[in-house]
N, CA, C and O atoms as a DFTB+ gen file, in Angstrom:
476 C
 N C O
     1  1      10.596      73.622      17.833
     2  2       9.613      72.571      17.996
     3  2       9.152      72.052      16.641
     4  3       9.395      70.875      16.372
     5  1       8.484      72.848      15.727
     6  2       8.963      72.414      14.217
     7  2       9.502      71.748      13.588
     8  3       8.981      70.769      13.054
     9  1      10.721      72.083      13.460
    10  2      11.856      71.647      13.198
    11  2      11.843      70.327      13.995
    12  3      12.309      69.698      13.045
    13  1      11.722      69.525      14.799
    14  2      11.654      67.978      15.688
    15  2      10.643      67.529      14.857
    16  3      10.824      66.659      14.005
    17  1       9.531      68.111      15.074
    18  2       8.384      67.521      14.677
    19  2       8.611      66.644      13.229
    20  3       8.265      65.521      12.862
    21  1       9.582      68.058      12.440
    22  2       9.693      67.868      10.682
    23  2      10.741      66.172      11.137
    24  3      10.673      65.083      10.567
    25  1      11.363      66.466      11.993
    26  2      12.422      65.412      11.706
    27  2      11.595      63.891      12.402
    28  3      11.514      62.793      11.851
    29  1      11.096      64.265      13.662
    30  2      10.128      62.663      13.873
    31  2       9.334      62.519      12.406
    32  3       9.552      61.502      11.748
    33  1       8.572      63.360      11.980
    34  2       7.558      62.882      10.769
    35  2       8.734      62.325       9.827
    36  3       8.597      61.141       9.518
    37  1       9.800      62.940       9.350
    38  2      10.475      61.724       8.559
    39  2      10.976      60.916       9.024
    40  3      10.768      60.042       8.182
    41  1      11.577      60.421       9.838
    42  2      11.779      59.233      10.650
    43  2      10.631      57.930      10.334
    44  3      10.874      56.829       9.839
    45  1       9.450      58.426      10.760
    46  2       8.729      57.864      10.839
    47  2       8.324      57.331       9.377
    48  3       7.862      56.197       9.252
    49  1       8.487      58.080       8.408
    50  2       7.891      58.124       7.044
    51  2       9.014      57.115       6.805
    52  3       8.667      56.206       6.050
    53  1      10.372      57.034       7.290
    54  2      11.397      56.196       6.891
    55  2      10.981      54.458       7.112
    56  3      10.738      53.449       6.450
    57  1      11.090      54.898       8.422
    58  2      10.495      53.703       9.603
    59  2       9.450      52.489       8.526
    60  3       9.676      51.346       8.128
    61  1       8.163      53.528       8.339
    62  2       7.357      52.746       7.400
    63  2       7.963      52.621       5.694
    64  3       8.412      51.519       5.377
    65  1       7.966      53.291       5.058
    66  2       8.671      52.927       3.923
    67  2       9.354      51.201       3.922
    68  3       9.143      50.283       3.129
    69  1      10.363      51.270       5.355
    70  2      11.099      50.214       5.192
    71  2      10.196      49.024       5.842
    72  3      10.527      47.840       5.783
    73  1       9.566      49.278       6.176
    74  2       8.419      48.195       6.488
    75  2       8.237      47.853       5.359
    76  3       8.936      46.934       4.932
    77  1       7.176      48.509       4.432
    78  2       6.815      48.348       3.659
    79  2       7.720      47.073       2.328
    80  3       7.217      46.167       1.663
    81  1       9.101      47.546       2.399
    82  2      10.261      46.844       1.405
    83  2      10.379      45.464       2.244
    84  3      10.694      44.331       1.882
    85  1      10.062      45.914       3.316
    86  2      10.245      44.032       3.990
    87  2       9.144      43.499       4.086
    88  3       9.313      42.282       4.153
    89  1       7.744      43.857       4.142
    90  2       6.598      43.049       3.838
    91  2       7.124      42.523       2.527
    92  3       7.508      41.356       2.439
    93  1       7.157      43.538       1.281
    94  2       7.343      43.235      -0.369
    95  2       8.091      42.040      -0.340
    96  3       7.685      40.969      -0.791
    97  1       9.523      42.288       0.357
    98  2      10.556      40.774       0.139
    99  2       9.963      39.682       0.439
   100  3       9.894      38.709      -0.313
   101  1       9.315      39.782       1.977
   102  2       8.664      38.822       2.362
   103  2       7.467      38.318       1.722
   104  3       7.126      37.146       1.884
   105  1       6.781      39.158       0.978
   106  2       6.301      38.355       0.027
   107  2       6.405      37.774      -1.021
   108  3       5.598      36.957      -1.462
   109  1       7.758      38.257      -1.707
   110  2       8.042      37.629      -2.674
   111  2       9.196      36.077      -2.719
   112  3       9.656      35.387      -3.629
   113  1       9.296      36.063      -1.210
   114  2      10.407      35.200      -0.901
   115  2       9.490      34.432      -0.336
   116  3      10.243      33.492      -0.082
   117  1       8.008      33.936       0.239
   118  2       7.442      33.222       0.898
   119  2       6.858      32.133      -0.264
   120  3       6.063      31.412       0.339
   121  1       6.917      31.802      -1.413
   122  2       6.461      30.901      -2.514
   123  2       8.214      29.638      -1.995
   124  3       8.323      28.483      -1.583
   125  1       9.127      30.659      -2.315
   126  2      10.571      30.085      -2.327
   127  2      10.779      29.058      -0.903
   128  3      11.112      27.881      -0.759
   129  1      10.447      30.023      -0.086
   130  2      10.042      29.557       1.559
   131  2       9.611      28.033       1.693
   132  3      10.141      26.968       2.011
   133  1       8.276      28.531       1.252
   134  2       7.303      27.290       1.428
   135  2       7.877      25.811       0.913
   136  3       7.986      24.733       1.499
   137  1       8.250      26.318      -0.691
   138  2       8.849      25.142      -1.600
   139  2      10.019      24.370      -0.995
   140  3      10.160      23.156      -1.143
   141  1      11.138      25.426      -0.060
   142  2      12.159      24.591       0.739
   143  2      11.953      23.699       1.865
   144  3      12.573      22.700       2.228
   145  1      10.688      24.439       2.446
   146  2      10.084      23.946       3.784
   147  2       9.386      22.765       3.217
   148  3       9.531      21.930       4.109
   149  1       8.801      22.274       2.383
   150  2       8.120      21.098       2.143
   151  2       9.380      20.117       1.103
   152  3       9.225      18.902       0.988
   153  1       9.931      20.451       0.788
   154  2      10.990      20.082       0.240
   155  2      12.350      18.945       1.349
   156  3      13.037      17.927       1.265
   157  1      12.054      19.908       2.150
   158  2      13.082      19.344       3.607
   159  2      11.883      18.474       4.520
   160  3      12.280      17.916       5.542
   161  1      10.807      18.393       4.245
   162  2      10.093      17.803       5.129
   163  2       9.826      16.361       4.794
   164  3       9.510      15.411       5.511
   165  1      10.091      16.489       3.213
   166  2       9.487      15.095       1.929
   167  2      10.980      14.128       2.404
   168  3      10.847      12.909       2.514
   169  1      12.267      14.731       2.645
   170  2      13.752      14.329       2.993
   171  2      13.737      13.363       3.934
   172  3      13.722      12.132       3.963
   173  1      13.752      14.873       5.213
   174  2      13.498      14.239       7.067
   175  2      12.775      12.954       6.614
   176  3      13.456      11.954       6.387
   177  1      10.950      12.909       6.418
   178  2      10.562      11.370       6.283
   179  2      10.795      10.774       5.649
   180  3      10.591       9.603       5.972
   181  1      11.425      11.024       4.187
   182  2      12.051       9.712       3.618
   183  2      13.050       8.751       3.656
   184  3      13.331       7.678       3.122
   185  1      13.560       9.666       4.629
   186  2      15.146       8.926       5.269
   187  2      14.939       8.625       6.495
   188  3      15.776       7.960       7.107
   189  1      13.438       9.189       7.263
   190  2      13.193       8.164       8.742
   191  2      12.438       6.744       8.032
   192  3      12.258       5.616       8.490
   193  1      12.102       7.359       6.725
   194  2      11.269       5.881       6.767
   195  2      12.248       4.498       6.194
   196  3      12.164       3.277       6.328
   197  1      13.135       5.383       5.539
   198  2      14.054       3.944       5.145
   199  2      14.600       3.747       6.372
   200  3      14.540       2.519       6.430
   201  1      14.998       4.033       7.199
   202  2      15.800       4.077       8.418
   203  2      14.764       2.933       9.139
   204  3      15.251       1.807       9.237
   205  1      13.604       3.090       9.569
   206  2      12.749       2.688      10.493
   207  2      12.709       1.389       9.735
   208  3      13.045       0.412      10.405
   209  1      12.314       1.126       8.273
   210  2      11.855       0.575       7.798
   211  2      13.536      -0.717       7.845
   212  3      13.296      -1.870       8.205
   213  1      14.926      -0.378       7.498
   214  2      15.808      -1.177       7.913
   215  2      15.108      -1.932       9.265
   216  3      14.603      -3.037       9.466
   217  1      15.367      -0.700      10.091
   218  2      15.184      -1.480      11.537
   219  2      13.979      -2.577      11.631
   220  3      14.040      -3.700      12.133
   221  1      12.926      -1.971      11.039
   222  2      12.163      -3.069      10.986
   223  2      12.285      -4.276      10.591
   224  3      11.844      -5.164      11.321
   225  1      12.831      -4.566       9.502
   226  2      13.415      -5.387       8.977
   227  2      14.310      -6.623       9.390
   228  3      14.245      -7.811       9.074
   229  1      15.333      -5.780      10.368
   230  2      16.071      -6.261      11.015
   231  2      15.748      -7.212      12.472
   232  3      16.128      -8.197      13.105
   233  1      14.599      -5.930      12.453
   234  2      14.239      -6.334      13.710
   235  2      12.897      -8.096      13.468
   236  3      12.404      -8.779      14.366
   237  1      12.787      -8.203      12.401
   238  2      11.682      -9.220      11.632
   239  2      13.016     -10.235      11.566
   240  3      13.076     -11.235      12.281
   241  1      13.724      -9.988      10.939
   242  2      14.723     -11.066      10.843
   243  2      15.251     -11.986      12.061
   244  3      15.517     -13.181      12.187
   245  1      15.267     -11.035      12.760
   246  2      15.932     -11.441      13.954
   247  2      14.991     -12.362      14.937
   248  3      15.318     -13.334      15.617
   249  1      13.772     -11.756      14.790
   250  2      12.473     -13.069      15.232
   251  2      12.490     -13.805      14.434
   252  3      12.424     -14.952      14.877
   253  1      12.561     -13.724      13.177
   254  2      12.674     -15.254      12.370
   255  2      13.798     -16.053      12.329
   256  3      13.708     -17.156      11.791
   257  1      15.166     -15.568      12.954
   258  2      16.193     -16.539      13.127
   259  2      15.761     -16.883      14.552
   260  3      15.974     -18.085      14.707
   261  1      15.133     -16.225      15.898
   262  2      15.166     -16.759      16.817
   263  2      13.440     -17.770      16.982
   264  3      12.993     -18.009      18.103
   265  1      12.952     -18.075      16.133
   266  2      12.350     -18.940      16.250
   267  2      12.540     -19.903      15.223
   268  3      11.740     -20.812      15.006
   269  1      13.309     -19.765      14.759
   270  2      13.845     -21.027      13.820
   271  2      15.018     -22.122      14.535
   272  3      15.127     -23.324      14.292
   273  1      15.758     -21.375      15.390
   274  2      16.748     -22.259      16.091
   275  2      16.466     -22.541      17.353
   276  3      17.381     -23.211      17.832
   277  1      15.385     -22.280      18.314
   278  2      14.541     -22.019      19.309
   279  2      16.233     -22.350      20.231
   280  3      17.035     -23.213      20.585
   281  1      16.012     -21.361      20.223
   282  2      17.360     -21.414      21.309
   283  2      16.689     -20.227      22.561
   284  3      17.187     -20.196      23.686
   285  1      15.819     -19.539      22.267
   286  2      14.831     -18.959      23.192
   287  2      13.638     -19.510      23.667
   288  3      12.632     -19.482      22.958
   289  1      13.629     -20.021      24.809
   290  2      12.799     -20.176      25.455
   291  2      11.257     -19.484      25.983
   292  3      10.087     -19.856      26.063
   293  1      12.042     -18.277      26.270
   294  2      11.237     -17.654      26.898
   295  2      10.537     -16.746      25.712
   296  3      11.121     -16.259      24.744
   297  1       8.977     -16.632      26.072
   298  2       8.366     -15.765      25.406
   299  2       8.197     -14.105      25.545
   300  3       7.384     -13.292      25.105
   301  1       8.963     -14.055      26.085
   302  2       9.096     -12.248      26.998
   303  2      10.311     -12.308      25.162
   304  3       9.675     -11.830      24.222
   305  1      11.213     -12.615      24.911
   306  2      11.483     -12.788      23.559
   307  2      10.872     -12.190      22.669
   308  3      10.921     -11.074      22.152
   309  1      10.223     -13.195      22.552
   310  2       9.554     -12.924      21.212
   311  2       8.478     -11.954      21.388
   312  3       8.314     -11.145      20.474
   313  1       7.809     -11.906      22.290
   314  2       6.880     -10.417      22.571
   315  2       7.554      -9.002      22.354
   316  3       7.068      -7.954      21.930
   317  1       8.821      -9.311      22.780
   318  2       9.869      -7.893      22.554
   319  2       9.993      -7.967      21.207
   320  3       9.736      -6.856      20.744
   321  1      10.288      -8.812      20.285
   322  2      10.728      -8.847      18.868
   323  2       9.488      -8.291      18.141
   324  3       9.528      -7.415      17.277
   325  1       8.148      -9.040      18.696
   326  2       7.163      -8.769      17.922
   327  2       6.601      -7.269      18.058
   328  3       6.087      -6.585      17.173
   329  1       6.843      -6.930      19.449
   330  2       6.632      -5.374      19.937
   331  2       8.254      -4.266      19.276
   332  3       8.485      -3.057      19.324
   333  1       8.510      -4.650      19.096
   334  2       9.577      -4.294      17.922
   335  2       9.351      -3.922      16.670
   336  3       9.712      -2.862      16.159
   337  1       8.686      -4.886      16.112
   338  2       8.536      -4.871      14.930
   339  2       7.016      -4.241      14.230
   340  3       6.590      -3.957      13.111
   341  1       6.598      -4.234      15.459
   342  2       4.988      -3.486      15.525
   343  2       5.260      -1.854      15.681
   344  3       4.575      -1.061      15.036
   345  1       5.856      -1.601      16.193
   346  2       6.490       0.201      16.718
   347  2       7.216       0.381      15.226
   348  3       6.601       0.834      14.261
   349  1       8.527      -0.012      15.176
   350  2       9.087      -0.316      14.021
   351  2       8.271       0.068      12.712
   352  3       8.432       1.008      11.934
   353  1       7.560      -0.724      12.719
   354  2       6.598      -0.522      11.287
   355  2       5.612       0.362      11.310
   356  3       5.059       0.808      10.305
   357  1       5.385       0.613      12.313
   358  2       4.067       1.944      12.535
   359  2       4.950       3.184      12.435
   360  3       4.309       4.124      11.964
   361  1       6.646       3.593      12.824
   362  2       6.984       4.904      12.628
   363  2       7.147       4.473      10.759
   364  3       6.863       5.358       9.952
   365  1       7.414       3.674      10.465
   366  2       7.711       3.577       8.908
   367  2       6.352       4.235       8.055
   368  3       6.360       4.995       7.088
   369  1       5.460       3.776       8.629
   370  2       4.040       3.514       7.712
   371  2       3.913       5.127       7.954
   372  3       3.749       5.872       6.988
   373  1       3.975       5.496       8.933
   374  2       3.431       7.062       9.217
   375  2       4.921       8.133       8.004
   376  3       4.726       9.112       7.282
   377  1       5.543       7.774       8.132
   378  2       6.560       8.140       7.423
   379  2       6.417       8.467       5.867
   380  3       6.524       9.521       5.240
   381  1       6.147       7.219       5.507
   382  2       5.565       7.340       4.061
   383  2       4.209       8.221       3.875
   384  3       4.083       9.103       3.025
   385  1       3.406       7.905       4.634
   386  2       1.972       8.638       4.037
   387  2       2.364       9.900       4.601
   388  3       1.369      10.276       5.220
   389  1       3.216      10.705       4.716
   390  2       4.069      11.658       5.255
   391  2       4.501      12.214       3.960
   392  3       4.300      13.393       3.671
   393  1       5.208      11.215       3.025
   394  2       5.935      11.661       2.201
   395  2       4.471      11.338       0.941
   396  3       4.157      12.268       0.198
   397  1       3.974      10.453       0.880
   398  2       2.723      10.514       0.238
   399  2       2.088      11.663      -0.321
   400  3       1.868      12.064      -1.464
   401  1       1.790      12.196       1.199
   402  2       0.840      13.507       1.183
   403  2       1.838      14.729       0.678
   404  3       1.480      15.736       0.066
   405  1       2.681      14.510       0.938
   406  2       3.394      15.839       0.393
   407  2       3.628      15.719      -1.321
   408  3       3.507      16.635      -2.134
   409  1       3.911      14.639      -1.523
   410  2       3.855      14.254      -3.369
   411  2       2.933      14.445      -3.778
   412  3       2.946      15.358      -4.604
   413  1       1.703      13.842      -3.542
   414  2       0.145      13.972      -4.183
   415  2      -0.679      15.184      -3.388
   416  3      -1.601      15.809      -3.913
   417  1      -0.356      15.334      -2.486
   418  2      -1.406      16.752      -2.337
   419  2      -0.585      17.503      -1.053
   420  3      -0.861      17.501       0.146
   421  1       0.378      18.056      -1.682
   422  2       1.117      19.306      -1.309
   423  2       0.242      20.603      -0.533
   424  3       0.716      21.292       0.370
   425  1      -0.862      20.724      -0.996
   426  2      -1.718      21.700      -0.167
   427  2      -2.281      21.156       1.245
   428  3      -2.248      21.556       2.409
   429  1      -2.583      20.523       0.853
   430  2      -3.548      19.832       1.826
   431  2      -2.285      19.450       3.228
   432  3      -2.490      19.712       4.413
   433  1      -1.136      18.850       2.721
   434  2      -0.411      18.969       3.832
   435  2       0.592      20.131       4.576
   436  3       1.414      20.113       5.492
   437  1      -0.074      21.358       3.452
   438  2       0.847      22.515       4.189
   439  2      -0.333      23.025       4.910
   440  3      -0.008      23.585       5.957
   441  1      -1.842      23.005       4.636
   442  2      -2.586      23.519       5.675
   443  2      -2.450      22.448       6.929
   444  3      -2.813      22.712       8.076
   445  1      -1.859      21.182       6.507
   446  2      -2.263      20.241       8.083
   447  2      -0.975      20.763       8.503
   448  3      -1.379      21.205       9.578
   449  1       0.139      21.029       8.498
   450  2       1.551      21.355       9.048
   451  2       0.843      22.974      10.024
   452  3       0.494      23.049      11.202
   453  1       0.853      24.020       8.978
   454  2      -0.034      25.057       9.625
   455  2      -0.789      25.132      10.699
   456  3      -0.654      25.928      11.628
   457  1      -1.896      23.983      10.533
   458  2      -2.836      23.964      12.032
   459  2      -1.791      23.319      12.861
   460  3      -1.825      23.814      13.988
   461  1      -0.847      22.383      12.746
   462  2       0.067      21.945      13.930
   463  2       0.639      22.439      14.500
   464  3       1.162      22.147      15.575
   465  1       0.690      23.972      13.443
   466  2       2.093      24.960      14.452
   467  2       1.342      25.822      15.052
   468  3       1.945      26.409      15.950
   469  1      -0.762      26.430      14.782
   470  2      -0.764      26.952      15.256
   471  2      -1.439      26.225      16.817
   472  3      -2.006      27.037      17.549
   473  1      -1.388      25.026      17.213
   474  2      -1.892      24.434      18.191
   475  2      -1.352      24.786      19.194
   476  3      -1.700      24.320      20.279
């Protein structure tokens, strides 16, 4: 009975030890973490916002050629173009102050990311 006991108590002494080496990594790898995670986040929106921001664009152009040649009649048209270009420019705008906040105040948007994940 001893003898078990001796061998659960090191087990256990193992068990934690190696806890212990993976808290350590994990703390020394969570600076590295963070920096990739906001790093890939500044990307994702800078490439939805050029993206959105084309479309927007496109989508502006395309009301300004169709009211220049009025070959559209109907205003269900141009409400779609203009509701286009209103969506359009609102994912753009959110995009940037996206990438904004992560350039000029990097803290402030890893605590707002934080409360989002813990919602």
């Amino acid at each position: 009975m001893e003898n078990t006991d001796k061998v659960l108590a090191e087990l256990i002494g193992k068990a934690l030890s190696g806890m212990d080496g993976l808290i350590g990594f994990g703390k020394d790898q969570l600076p590295a973490v963070i920096e990739q995670l906001m790093l890939w986040q500044l990307w994702v929106n800078g490439l939805v916002f050029i993206l959105f921001l084309t479309l927007t664009l496109l989508a502006g152009y395309l009301w300004k050629k169709a009211t220049e040649s009025d070959i559209y009649n109907e205003p269900l048209v141009y409400l779609l173009l203009f509701g286009a270009v209103c969506a359009l420019g609102f994912v753009s705008l959110r995009c940037v102050f996206t990438v904004v906040q992560i350039t000029v105040a990097p803290k402030i948007w890893l605590i707002e990311y934080a409360a989002s994940l813990i919602k």
